[in-house]
C-alpha positions in Angstrom: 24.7 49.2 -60.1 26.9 47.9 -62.7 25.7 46.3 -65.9 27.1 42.7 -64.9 25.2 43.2 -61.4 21.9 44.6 -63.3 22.0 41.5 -65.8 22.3 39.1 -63.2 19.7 41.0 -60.9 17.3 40.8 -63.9 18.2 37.2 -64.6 17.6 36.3 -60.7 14.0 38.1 -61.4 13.4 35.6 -64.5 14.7 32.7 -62.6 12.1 33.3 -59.9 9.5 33.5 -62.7 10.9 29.9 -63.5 10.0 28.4 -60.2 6.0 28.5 -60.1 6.3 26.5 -63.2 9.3 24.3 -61.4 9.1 20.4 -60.4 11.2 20.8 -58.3 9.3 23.6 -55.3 8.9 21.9 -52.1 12.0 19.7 -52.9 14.6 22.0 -52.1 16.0 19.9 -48.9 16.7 17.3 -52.1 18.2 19.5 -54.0 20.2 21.6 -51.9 21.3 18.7 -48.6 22.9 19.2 -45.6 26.1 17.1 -46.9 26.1 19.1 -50.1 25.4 16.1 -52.5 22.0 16.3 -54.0 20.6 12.5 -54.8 20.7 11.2 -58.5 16.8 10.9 -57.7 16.1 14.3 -57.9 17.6 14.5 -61.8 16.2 11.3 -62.6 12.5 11.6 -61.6 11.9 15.8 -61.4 14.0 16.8 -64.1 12.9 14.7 -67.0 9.4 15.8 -66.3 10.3 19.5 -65.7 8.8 21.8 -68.0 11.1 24.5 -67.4 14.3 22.2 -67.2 15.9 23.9 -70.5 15.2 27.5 -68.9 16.4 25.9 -65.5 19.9 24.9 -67.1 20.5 28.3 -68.9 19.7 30.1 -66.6 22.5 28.3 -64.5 25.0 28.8 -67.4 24.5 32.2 -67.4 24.4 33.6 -64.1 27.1 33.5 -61.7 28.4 30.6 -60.9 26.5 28.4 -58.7 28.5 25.8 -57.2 25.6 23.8 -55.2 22.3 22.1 -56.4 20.7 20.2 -59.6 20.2 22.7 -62.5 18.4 21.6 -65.2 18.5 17.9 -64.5 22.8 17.9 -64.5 24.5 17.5 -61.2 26.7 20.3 -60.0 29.8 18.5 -61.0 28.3 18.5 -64.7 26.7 22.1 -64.2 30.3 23.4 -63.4 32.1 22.2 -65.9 29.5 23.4 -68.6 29.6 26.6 -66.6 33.8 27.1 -66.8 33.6 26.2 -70.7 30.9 29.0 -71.3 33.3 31.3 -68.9 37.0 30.8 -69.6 39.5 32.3 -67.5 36.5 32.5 -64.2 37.5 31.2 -61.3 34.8 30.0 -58.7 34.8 32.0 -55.8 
């Protein structure tokens, strides 16, 4: 396994230790809809809340890129361009 693989498996491991403490379990068809545009709802009444929203979002940042969902209460427009300044020269895949 290479190193970038074994971060982001062990970062995948943490971010699974984020959701028992997560808002937003059980929500996931809000988060993640059939049309592929989760509802402002979900940011505005989960997120704020959230008491792993921080961990949420950098987890988000620093993983691969993960074009779909709400991340830390930003939308995945916002999440991808925070995402693309952390990574310069990335292209989504």
């Amino acid at each position: 396994m290479t190193t970038t693989k074994k971060a982001w498996a062990n970062s995948r491991l943490k971010f699974s230790d984020l959701c028992v403490s997560a808002l937003c379990v059980g929500h996931e068809e809000d988060i993640y809809p059939a049309n592929g545009r989760p509802p402002k709802t979900v940011q505005k009444k989960l997120c704020p809340q959230c008491p792993v929203r921080q961990q949420c979002l950098d987890w988000a940042l620093s993983s691969p890129y993960e074009p779909y969902g709400v991340w830390g209460g930003f939308g995945q427009d916002e999440v991808r361009a925070m995402w693309f300044s952390r990574h310069p020269g990335s292209r989504a895949g």
